[in-house]
C-alpha positions in Angstrom: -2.0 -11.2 3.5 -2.3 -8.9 6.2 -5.6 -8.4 7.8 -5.3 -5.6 10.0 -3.9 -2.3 9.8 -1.1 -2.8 12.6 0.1 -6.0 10.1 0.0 -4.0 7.5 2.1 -1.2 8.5 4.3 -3.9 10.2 5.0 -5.2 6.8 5.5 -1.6 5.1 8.3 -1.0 7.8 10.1 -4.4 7.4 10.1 -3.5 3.6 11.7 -0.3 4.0 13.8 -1.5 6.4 14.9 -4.2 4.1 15.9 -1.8 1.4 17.4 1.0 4.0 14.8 3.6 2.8 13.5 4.0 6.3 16.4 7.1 6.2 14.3 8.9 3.3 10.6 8.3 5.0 10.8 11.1 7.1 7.3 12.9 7.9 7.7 15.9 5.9 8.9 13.2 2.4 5.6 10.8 3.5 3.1 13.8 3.3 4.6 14.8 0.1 4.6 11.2 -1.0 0.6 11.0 0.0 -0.1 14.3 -1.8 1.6 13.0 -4.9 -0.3 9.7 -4.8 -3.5 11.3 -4.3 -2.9 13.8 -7.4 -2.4 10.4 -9.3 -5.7 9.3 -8.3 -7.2 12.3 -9.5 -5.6 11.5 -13.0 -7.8 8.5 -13.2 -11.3 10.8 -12.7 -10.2 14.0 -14.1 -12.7 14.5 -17.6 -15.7 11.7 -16.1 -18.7 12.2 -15.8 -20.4 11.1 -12.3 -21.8 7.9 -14.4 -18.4 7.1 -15.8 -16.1 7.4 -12.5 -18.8 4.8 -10.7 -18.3 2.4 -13.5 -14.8 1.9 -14.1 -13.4 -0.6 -17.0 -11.5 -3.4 -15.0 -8.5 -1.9 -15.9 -9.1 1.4 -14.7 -10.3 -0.4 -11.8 -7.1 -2.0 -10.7 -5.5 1.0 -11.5 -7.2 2.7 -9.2 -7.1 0.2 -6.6 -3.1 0.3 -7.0 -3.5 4.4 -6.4 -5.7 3.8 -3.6 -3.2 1.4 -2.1 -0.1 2.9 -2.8 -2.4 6.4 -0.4 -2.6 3.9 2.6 1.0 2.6 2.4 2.6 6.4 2.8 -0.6 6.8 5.2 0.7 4.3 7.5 4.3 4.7 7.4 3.4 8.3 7.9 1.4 7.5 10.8 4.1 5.2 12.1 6.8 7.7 11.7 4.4 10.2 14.0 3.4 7.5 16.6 -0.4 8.1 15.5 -3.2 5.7 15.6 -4.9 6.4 12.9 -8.2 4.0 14.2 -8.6 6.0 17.4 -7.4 9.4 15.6 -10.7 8.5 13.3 -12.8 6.8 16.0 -12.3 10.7 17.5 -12.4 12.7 14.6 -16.3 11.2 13.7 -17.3 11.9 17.2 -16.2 15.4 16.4 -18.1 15.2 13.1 -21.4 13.9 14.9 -21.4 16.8 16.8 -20.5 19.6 14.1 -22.4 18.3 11.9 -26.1 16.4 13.3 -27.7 14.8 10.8 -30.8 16.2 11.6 -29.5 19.4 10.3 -27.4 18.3 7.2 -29.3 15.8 6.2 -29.1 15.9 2.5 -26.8 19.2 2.0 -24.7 18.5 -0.9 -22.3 21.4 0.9 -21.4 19.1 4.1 -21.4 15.3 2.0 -17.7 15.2 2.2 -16.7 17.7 4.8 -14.6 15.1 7.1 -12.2 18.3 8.0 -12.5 21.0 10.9 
């Protein structure tokens, strides 16, 4: 099993490689690939309640955890495709977070809890 995310997306290109599909992965298809993926997980929590989507059935658990994985395989080969490092592009993006957002001031807001985005 691969352990880091360079082996990982190493494997994901020798697989589409393997099966010529590296011809079809180009940027624009990966982003639409991710944005289909994600809408799937989204399936899984539409209708919970916050109780129910923090404890998921086992089923719906490995369900999920196939949604999740099938978001960081296009992630990757999307990042691959675009020559992006996607540990220093998030290593810089939370430095830009720590400054927009100090946690001395949000501490707590509900309206900043997930805002990862410029």
């Amino acid at each position: 099993m691969p352990d880091s995310l360079d082996e990982l997306s190493d494997r994901l290109l020798a697989f589409a490689r393997a099966r010529d599909w590296e011809q079809f992965q180009s940027p624009k298809n990966l982003s639409m690939a991710l944005a289909g993926e994600a809408g799937e997980l989204l399936e899984h929590f539409q209708w919970l309640t916050e109780e129910q989507s923090a404890s998921l059935s086992p089923e719906k658990r490995r369900d999920v955890a196939h949604e999740l994985a099938d978001i960081l395989s296009y992630l990757l080969r999307l990042a691959e495709r675009l020559d992006i490092d996607l540990i220093a592009a998030t290593d810089e993006k939370i430095a830009i977070n720590e400054r927009r957002y100090p946690a001395d001031k949000v501490r707590g807001d509900a309206r900043r809890a997930c805002d990862y985005e410029d």
